[in-house]
Structure formats: C-alpha cells, structure tokens
C-alpha positions as CSV (number, residue, x, y, z in Angstrom):
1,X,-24.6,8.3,-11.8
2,X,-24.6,4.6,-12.5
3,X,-21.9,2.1,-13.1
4,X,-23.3,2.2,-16.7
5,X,-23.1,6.1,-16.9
6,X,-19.5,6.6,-15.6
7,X,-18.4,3.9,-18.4
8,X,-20.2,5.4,-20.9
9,X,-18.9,8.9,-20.3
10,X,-15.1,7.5,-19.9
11,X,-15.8,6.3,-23.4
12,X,-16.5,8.9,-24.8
13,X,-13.9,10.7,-23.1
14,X,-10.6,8.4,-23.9
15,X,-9.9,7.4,-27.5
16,X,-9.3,3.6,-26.9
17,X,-8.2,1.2,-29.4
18,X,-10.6,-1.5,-30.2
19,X,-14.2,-2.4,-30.0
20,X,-15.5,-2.0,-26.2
21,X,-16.9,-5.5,-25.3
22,X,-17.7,-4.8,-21.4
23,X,-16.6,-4.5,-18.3
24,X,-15.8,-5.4,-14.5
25,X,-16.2,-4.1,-11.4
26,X,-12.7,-5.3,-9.4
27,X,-13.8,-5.3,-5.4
28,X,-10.2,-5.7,-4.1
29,X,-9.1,-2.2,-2.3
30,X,-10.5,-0.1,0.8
31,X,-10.6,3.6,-0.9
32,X,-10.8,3.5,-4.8
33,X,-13.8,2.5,-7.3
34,X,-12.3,-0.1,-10.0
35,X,-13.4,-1.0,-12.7
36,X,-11.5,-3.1,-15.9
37,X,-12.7,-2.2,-19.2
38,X,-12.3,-4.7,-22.2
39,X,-11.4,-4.0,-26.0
40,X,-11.7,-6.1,-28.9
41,X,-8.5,-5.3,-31.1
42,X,-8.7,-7.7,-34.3
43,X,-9.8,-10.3,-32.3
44,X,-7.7,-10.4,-29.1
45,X,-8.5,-9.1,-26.0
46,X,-7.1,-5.4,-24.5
47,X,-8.1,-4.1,-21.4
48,X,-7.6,-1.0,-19.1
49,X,-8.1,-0.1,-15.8
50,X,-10.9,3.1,-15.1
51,X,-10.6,4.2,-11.5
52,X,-12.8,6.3,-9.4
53,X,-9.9,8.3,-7.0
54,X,-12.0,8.8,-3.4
55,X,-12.0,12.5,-3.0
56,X,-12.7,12.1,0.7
57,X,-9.2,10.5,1.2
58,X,-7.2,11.9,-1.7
59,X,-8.0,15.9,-1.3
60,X,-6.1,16.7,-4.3
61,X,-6.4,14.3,-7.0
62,X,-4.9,16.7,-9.4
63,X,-1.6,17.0,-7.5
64,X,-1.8,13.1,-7.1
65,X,-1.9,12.7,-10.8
66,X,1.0,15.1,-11.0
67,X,3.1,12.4,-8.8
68,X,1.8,9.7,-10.3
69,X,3.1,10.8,-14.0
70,X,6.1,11.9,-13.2
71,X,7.0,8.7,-11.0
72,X,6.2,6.5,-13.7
73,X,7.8,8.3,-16.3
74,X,11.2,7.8,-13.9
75,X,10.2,4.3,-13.7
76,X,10.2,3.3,-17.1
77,X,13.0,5.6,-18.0
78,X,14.4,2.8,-15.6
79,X,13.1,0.1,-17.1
80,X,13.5,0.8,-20.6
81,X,17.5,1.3,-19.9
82,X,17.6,-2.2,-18.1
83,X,15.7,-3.7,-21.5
84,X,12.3,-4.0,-19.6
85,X,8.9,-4.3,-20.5
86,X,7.6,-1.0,-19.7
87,X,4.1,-2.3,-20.8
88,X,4.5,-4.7,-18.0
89,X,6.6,-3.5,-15.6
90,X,5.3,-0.2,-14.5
91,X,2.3,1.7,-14.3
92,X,1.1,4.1,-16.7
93,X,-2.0,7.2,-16.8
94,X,-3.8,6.8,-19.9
95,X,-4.3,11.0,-21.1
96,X,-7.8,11.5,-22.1
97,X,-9.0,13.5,-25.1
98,X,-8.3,16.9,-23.8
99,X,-4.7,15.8,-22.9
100,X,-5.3,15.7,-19.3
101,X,-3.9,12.5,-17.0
102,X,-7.6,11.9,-15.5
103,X,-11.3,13.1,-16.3
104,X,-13.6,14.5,-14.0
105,X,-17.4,13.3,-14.3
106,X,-20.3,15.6,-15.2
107,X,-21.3,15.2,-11.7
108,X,-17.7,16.1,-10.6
109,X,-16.1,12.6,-9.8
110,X,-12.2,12.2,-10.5
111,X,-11.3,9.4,-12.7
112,X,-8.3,8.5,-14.3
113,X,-7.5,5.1,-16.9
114,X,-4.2,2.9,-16.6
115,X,-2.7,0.1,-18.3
116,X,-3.4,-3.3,-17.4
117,X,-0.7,-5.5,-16.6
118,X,-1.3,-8.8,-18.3
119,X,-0.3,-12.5,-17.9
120,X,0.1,-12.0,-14.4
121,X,-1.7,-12.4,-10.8
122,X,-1.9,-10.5,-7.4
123,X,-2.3,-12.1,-4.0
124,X,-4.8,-11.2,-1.3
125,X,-2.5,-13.5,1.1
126,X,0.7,-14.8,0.6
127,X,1.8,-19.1,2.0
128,X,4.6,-19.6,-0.6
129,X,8.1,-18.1,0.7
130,X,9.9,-17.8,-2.7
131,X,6.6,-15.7,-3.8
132,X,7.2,-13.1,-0.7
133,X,11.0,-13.1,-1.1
134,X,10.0,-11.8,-4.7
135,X,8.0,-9.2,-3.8
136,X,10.5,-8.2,-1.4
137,X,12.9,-8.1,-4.1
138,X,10.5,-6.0,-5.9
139,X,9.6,-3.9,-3.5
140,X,13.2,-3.1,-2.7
141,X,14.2,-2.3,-6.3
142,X,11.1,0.0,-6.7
143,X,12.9,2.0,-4.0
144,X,16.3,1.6,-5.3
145,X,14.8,3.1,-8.8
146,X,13.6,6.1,-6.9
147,X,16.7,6.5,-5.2
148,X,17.6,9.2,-7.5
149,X,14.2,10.9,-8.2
150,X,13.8,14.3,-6.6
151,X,11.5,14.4,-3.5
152,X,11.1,17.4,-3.5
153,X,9.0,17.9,-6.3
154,X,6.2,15.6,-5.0
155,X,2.9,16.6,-3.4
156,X,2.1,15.0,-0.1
157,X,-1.1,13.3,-1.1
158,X,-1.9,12.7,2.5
159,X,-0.3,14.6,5.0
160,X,1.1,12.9,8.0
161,X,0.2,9.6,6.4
162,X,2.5,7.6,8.7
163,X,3.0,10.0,11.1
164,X,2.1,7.4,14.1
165,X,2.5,10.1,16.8
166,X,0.2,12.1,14.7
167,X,-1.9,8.9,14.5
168,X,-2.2,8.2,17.7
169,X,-3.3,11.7,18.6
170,X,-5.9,11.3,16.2
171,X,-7.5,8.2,18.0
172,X,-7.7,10.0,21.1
173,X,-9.7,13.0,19.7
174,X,-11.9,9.9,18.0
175,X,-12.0,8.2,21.9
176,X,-13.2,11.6,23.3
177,X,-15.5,12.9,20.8
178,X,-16.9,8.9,20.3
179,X,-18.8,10.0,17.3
180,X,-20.4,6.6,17.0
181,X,-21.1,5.9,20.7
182,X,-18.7,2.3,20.5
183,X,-16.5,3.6,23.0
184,X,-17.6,1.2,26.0
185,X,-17.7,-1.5,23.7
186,X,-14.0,-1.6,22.9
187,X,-12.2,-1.2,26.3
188,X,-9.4,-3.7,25.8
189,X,-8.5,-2.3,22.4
190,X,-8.8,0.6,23.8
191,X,-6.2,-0.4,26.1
192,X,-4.2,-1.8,24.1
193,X,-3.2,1.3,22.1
194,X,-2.7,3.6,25.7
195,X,0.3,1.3,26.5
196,X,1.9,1.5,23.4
197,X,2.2,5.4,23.1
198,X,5.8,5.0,23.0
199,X,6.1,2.7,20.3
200,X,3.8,5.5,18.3
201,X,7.0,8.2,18.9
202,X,9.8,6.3,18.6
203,X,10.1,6.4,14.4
204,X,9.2,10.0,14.6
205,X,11.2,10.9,16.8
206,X,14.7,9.1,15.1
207,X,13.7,11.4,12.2
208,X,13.3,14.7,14.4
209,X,16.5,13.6,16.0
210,X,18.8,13.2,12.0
211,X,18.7,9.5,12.2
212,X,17.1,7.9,9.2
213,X,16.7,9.2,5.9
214,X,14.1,10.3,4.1
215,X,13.1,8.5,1.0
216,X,11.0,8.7,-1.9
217,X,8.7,5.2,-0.7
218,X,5.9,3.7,-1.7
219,X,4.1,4.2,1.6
220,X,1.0,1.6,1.1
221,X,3.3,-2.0,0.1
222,X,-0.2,-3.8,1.1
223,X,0.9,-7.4,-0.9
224,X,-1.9,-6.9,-3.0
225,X,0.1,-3.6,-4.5
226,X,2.1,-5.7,-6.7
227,X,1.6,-8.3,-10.0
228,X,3.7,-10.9,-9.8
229,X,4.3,-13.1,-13.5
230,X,1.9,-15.8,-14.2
231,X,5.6,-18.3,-15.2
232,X,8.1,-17.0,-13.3
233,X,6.3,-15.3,-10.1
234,X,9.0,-12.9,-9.8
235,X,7.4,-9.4,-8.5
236,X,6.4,-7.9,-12.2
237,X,4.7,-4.3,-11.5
238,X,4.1,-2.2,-8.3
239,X,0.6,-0.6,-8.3
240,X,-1.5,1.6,-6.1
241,X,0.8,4.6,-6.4
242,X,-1.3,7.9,-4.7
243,X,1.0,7.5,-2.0
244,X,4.3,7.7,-3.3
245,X,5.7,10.6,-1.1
246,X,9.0,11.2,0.8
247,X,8.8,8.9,3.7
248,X,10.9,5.8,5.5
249,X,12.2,3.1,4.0
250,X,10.8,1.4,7.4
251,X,7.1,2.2,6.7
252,X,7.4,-0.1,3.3
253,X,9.2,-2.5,5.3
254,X,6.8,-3.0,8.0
255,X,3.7,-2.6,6.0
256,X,4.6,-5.1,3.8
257,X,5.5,-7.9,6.4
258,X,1.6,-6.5,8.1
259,X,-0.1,-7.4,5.1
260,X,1.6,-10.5,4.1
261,X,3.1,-12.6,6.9
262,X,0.5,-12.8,8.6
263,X,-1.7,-16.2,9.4
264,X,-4.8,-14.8,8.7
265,X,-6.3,-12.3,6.6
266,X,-7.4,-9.1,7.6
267,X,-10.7,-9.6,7.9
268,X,-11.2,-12.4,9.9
269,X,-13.3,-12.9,12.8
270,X,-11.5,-15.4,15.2
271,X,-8.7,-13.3,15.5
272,X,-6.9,-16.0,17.7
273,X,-5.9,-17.3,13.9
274,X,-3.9,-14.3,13.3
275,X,0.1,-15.0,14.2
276,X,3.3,-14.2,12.7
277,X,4.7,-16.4,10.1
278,X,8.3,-16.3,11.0
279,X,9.5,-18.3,7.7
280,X,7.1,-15.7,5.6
281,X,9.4,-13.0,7.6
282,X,12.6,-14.4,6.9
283,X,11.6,-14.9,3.2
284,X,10.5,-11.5,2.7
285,X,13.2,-10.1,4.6
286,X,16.0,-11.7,3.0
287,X,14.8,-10.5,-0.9
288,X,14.3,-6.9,0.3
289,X,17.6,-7.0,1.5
290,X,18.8,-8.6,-1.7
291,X,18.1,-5.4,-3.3
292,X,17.9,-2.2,-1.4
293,X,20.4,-3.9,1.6
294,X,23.2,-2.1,0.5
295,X,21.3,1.8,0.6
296,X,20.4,1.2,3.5
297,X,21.8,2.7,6.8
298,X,22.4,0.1,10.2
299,X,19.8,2.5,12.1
300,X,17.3,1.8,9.3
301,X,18.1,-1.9,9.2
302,X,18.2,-2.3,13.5
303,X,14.5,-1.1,13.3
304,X,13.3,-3.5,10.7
305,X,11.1,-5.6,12.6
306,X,10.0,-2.9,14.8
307,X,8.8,-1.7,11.5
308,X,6.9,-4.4,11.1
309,X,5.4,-4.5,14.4
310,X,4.7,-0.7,14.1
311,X,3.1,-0.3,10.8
312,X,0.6,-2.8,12.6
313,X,-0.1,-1.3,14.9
314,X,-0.5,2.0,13.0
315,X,-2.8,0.0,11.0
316,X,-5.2,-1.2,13.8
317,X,-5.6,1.9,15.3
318,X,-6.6,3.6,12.3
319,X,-9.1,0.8,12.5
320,X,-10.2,1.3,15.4
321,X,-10.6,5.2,15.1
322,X,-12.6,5.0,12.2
323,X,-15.1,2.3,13.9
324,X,-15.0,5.0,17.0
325,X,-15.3,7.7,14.3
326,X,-18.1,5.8,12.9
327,X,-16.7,4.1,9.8
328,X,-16.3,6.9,7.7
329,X,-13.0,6.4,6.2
330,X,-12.4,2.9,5.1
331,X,-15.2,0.9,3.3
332,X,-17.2,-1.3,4.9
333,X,-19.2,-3.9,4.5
334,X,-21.4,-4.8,7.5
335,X,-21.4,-2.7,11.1
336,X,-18.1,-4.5,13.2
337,X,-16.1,-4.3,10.1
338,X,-13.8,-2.2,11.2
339,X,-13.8,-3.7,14.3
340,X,-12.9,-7.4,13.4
341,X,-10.0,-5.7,11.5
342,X,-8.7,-4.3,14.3
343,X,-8.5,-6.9,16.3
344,X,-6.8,-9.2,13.8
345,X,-4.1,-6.0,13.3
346,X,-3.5,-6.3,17.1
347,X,-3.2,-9.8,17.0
348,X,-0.5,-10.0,14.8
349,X,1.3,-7.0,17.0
350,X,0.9,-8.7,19.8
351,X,2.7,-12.2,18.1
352,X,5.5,-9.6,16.6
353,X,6.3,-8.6,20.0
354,X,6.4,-12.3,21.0
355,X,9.0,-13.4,18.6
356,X,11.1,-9.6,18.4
357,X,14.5,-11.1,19.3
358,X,14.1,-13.5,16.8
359,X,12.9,-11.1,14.2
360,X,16.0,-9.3,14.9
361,X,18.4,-11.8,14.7
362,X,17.0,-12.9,11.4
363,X,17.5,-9.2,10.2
364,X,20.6,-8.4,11.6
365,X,21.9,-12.1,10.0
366,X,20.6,-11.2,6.4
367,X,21.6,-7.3,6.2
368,X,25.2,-8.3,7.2
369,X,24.9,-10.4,4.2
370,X,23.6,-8.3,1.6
371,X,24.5,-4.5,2.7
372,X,28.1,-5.3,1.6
C-alpha cells in the first residue's frame, strides 16, 4: 500500500475532529513509520501522530499497546494530581472506531494514532547544558512517576533488550555466521568488542548477584524521546514508549548521556569528531539526580558513568552486528550505514573510558548532594 492508502484507511478508521488538510511524513527514528496528520478545527490547526509499529522488532504489538495504555493512564493519573497538562505532558493512544488502541491495515500492518504535543521542540543533539540538565530532570521524574506502577503486569516487548551479555553473544553468532560477508572488513571493531567482554557481564551480573533493583524504565532515553517547551525548555513529554519494561535505572542513565553528550552525531563519518562532553555530563547528571537522586541505591549511583560507557557500547555492537548480519534490523540509508554508526558509538566509549575517574567524581559529588 501507499503512503496515500495507509492515510486514507486510518481515516476512515479513527473519528477525528476537524477537516483533514494533509499530512507529513516525520523521518526522525530507526524502527517506526511516522507520519503527522493535520485537522482543521474552526480554523486552527490540530494534529496527530499515525505510526506504523515495525512488526519485525516489536513481535507483539498488541501486548505493546497493552503497556503503552496502561503506562500512560498511570502517567496522567500523575499529572493530573500535580495540576498538569495531561494534553501536554504525556502520551496518549487515540482508540479507533472499533474501540481498539491501534488498527491493523487491510494488508495486515499495525498502526496506532497519538496526541501531538504542541508548542514544543525535540533535539537530534543537544550543546546547551541547562537544556540536558532538563531532560535529565525529566527523565528522572518519568521514573520516579513509575516508581509505584506494578512491573509485573507489563509485557517484555523485546526480550533481553539490554541484556549486554546476551548482546554480546549475539554478535558473535553474527561474526561466525557473517551473513553479509563484511567480516574481514571490520577487524579493529571487531577487536574492539573481544576485549570488552567483561564490561558486557558486569550489569548483569550485579543483578544475578541481588544488587540493583529492578525498575519500571524507559529503556530507549535516545534525547530525541523527549519535547521540551518552546518558552521555558524544561523537559515537557517523554515519547517513544514500546520499551517501557522492568529494567535498570542505569540503562536510562547511560543511554541518555550516549545519545546526548556526545560531540558528534551518530551518524557521522569522521568519527575522530566524536568525544565526550564532560560539561554536557555534569549537566545531565546533576538534573537526574535532582529528581530520582534520592530512590536511588549507592550501587546504582557508583555505576553511573559506567552506565554511560556501557549502553555505548551496547549500542555499537548492535551496530556492528546488524552491518555483520547484513543490515536487517535498523534502517539504513546507504551500504556502511551501520558501519559509520558504529564507529562513532566506539568513539565516544573509548573517550568515556578516558575521562572515567572524572565521570565518577562528578557523580559521586552530585548524588551526595541530592540522594539526601
């Protein structure tokens, strides 16, 4: 089916308000299909957000949905009692005509329609401190909302999703099977993830071993997850919720400083531009720990920056086994895709490992400060 097509049946399958004047296609994101859709309601202009869920990745969209609803509805239970704008400040699924949180297509493709969150901006990359302590700040109370909602009742939408032993044992079945026939071309990256098995255990292994809690998380705090107000560019909205699942509070953490303190974006192709900005670190650091600092245990807190270091890591590798795999996970847009993404991801893990006493003294400074 065409663009045109899949519209035209989510029309007629949602009873929007308004007059439908158009829409567009929004490129940002790996895995999903998004599209905004515009309404003309008495002569202002209402939008939604129409999403194609990848099937591939998400193997049960139906039990994502069920998350998803139920998450939100805790959210803005949340909101609501702090005098929030639930319109604004979370998420929301959009039921369709027969009731139902999504719609599937008549050539079988999941979809599901959101809320758009309006007056207000997302970043690909981040340079302004006070804009990454927000998102810290936002990305910490998302948690702390969550604090009380039951993990149990939540479907693991991707099993082992940041399971980085698990990880790693899937790039060496990708190395030996070398579906795409890359292998010699990638020796030092290759490399470079043989001598950090350790690293992949260690988070896994504190867990195994009683050590850090399990949380309900976000598990995918890309800085491009969240809408930050066009006035006061305080963190506004999370988005991108098919991963919330029980998980570490350290997998947010790191993933976040991955995507967003970094010099250089992810695609770049002179990876010697990728570094660590330390003062991006600090910011983001300090407003996490403004508001989930005090739920959070000293073993949780002491592996902070490994975090960040490790969800990097995690990151590149999964990189680097889909260009091995032959690029059949993430999207991509031209043959050494996945490749220059990898190589930026190690990059950055290998400036992380440069500056890790630092990173550490800088955390241990600001959780004394905010966990009591």
């Amino acid at each position: 089916m065409t663009n045109e097509q899949y519209i035209e049946e989510i029309l007629s399958s949602y009873d929007f308000e308004g007059t439908y004047t158009g829409y567009r296609h929004i490129t940002a994101g790996h895995i999903n299909t998004t599209f905004a859709l515009q309404f003309d309601i008495c002569g202002k202009n209402k939008q939604f957000i129409a999403q194609k869920i990848n099937t591939n990745v998400f193997k049960t969209p139906v039990e994502l949905m069920e998350n998803m609803v139920n998450v939100t509805n805790h959210l803005a239970k949340k909101i609501e009692e702090a005098g929030g704008n639930t319109e604004r400040e979370t998420l929301h699924a959009v039921f369709a005509k027969d009731g139902k949180p999504y719609h599937i297509m008549a050539d079988g493709s999941f979809w599901r329609c959101v809320n758009f969150i309006t007056d207000a901006y997302s970043c690909d990359t981040i340079e302004n401190p006070t804009v990454f302590y927000n998102a810290g700040a936002a990305f910490g109370d998302f948690m702390s909302k969550l604090a009380d909602f039951p993990g149990e009742s939540l479907h693991e939408t991707i099993p082992d999703f940041h399971n980085t032993k698990q990880r790693f044992q899937n790039f060496l079945i990708a190395l030996e099977n070398n579906k795409s026939g890359r292998k010699d071309n990638v020796k030092e990256e290759i490399d470079f993830v043989l001598q950090r098995k350790e690293d992949s255990e260690k988070l896994v292994n504190l867990i195994a071993e009683g050590k850090l809690p399990i949380r309900v998380t976000h598990n995918d705090t890309k800085i491009n997850n969240i809408m930050f107000d066009n006035q006061s560019n305080l963190g506004l909205c999370i988005l991108d919720l098919d991963t919330v699942m029980p998980g570490l509070s350290l997998y947010d953490f790191g993933d976040a400083i991955r995507s967003g303190a970094g010099t250089a974006a992810e695609d770049e192709k002179d990876a010697s531009k990728m570094k660590l900005n330390i003062e991006l670190y600090k910011a983001y650091t300090e407003g996490y720990l403004s508001t989930a600092g005090k739920s959070l245990t000293p073993t949780e807190a002491e592996n902070l920056a490994f975090s960040a270091k490790l969800l990097t890591f995690e990151c590149g590798m999964r990189f680097l086994t889909d260009y091995l795999d032959g690029d059949t996970y993430f999207h991509t847009d031209y043959p050494e895709h996945n490749l220059v993404r990898t190589r930026t991801q190690f990059a950055l893990v290998a400036d992380i490992e440069k500056h890790m006493d630092e990173l550490n003294e800088i955390t241990a400074e600001l959780y004394g400060r905010y966990s009591n």
